[in-house]
C-alpha angles and dihedrals in degrees: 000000000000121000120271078253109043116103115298103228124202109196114180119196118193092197109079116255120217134095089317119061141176127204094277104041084048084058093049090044095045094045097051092049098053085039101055092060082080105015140053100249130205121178125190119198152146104265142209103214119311123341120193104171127183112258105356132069123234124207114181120242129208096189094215095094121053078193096072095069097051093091096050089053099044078063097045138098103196133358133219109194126160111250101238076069102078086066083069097028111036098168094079086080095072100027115140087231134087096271106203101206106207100201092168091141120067107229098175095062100036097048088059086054094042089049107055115090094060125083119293095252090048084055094048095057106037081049096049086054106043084044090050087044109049087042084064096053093043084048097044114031124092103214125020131194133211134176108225132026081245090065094046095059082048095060093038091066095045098051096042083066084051091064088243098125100071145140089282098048093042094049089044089056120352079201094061080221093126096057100041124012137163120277109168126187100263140204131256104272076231132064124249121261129208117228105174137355105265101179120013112069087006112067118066093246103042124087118207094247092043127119113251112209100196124211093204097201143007128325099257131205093218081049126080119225089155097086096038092063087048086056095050084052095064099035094055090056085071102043130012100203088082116108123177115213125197100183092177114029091161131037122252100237099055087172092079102011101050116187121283128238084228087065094057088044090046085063092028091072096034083056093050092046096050088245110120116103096006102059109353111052118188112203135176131270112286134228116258093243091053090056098089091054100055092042083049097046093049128090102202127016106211133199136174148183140170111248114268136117094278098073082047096072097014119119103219107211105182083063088055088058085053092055087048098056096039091249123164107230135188109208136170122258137260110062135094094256105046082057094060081048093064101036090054106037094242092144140310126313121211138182118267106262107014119130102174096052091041088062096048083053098058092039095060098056101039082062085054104112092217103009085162098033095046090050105038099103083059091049095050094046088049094052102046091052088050100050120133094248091051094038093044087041095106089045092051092059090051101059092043074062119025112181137176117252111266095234095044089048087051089063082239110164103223091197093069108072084058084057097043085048083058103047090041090057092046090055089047089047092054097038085055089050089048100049077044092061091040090055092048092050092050091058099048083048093057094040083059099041081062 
């Protein structure tokens, strides 16, 4: 417990906490608990029934009245919010406390995934206001945080054409770490344990000496489950004993995760292949707590994308479960994590789309005489480097510390180098009219001298 004098912390969540949990509501939660060992730690959420945990307070949030948060941060010294948030509480834009803006999830690139199968007019102007929106956080917050130094460089270039890296910020921290920092999803400091057998023996179509293939998250519309059933298609045909769970097709909180259309062409083609039931089996979100036995019980964790710049700068959390767990996993390329896959020899790595190759992939682990036991030093160096108090350990600083921006502290209007750019560019448009003129009359005069 901190101390009655020790930073008061407001930390909003816009994913729903409770038994049930999705990636960002398990961030908030996590967060708040490392940081309430040296804080005093509020989080506001939407909840799922009543919620008493050790060290940190809860006040439930319904998200429809920006309103509603204006109490908690009149008592607050500094606020985390993710940045998705200042589109219901605009107000944390202009708040006279240090806003960390958690922007661990890169809207900007996964929007344009998520989008894409509406209308183009829908596209543009979800587009126009995710991009407006996420230039106001980047222009506003004090502290950002990112999961993955590709990220970073991500956030770095969009907020140097905001005007954001500047002589104040640069004086402040030639590094820039003080205005955005990494801040990945991290890993239980404690394994996971398993406590009953959830799948083998127990479901209907899995024997007990079957190989279990594990979705770890929701069925996505920015994912590709399409080409890992084709692959199970193919890889059935070879041996029977392979089963492909999806344990949570569809987020917890549908108010404000509605279903995706992937998920209905995910069963859509099980369906089609004569798969589902059999050896694809679609389940329903877990409980937090139920989460260790099902990443014990697998065999492979699986995890695929089609190639595009959303899985370059995407986090993928449900790899991080595997790494957890110590689960070999095959995944598609392209994003920060398959790399360390493959760096590490955590699993196989395949091309996005690639059905064929995909196949080969889980059948060659699942040949491997040990795939979990032979890599399990690998697994265990990787973890402990990835646990919540290393990976919040930037954040934690900070709000032992909280602190305004530099350049926001400065009173410095990051909107006015963009109109001095423009200004600038008008002058030089006119100055260039105007040698243009004076070359044209120096060369009338000399026609005439002749």
């Amino acid at each position: 417990m901190a101390p009655s004098d020790a930073t008061a912390v407001l930390i909003l969540s816009m994913d729903s906490i409770g038994a049930r949990m999705a990636g960002p509501g398990i961030r908030c939660w996590e967060l708040a608990r490392v940081l309430s060992t040296t804080c005093r730690v509020t989080l506001a959420a939407p909840t799922q029934g009543d919620l008493s945990p050790a060290g940190w307070r809860v006040v439930p949030l319904t998200l429809s009245a920006a309103s509603e948060i204006d109490p908690l941060l009149a008592d607050a010294d500094v606020v985390v919010a993710p940045s998705f948030l200042l589109a219901d509480y605009p107000q944390l834009a202009a708040v006279d406390i240090p806003w960390v803006a958690d922007a661990y999830v890169p809207a900007s690139s996964e929007t344009l995934a998520s989008n894409q199968l509406a209308d183009l007019p829908t596209r543009l102007a979800r587009h126009n206001a995710d991009t407006a929106l996420l230039n106001r956080v980047l222009a506003s917050a004090d502290f950002v945080l990112c999961a993955s130094e590709r990220q970073r460089d991500l956030y770095l270039g969009l907020m140097a054409s905001l005007g954001r890296l500047n002589p104040y910020t640069y004086d402040d921290d030639p590094t820039l770490r003080r205005l955005i920092d990494v801040v990945p999803f991290g890993l239980p400091s404690e394994p996971p344990v398993r406590t009953r057998p959830v799948l083998k023996g127990v479901h209907p179509a899995v024997a007990p000496e079957d190989k279990v293939l594990l979705w770890g998250g929701g069925i996505w519309d920015w994912f590709d489950p399409l080409t890992l059933i084709e692959a199970v298609d193919r890889v059935v045909r070879q041996r029977d004993d392979v089963r492909l769970f999806f344990p949570g097709p569809r987020a917890p909180f549908r108010r404000r995760v509605p279903t995706m259309a992937m998920h209905q062409r995910a069963v859509d083609l099980s369906d089609r292949l004569g798969l589902t039931d059999r050896y694809v089996i679609f389940g329903e979100w877990l409980p937090v707590e139920e989460r260790a036995n099902y990443l014990l019980e697998a065999d492979i964790g699986v995890s695929t994308h089609p190639a595009g710049i959303e899985a370059r700068y995407a986090f993928r959390t449900r790899l991080l479960d595997y790494l957890w767990a110590g689960l070999p996993m095959v995944v598609s390329e392209g994003d920060a994590l398959a790399d360390l896959v493959r760096e590490r020899d955590l699993g196989l790595v395949v091309p996005p789309g690639d059905a064929c190759a995909l196949a080969d992939a889980l059948l060659s682990l699942l040949l491997e005489d040990d795939p979990r036991g032979s890599r399990r030093a690998q697994f265990e160096a990787v973890a402990a480097s990835l646990t919540w108090e290393r990976c919040a350990a930037p954040l934690v600083a900070f709000c032992q510390q909280p602190r305004r921006a530099a350049d926001r502290l400065a009173g410095y209007d990051v909107g006015a180098p963009l109109e001095q750019l423009t200004a600038y560019y008008e002058g030089w448009r006119v100055m260039r009219a105007f040698k243009a003129l004076k070359g044209w009359q120096e060369r009338l005069l000399g026609v005439f001298r002749r």
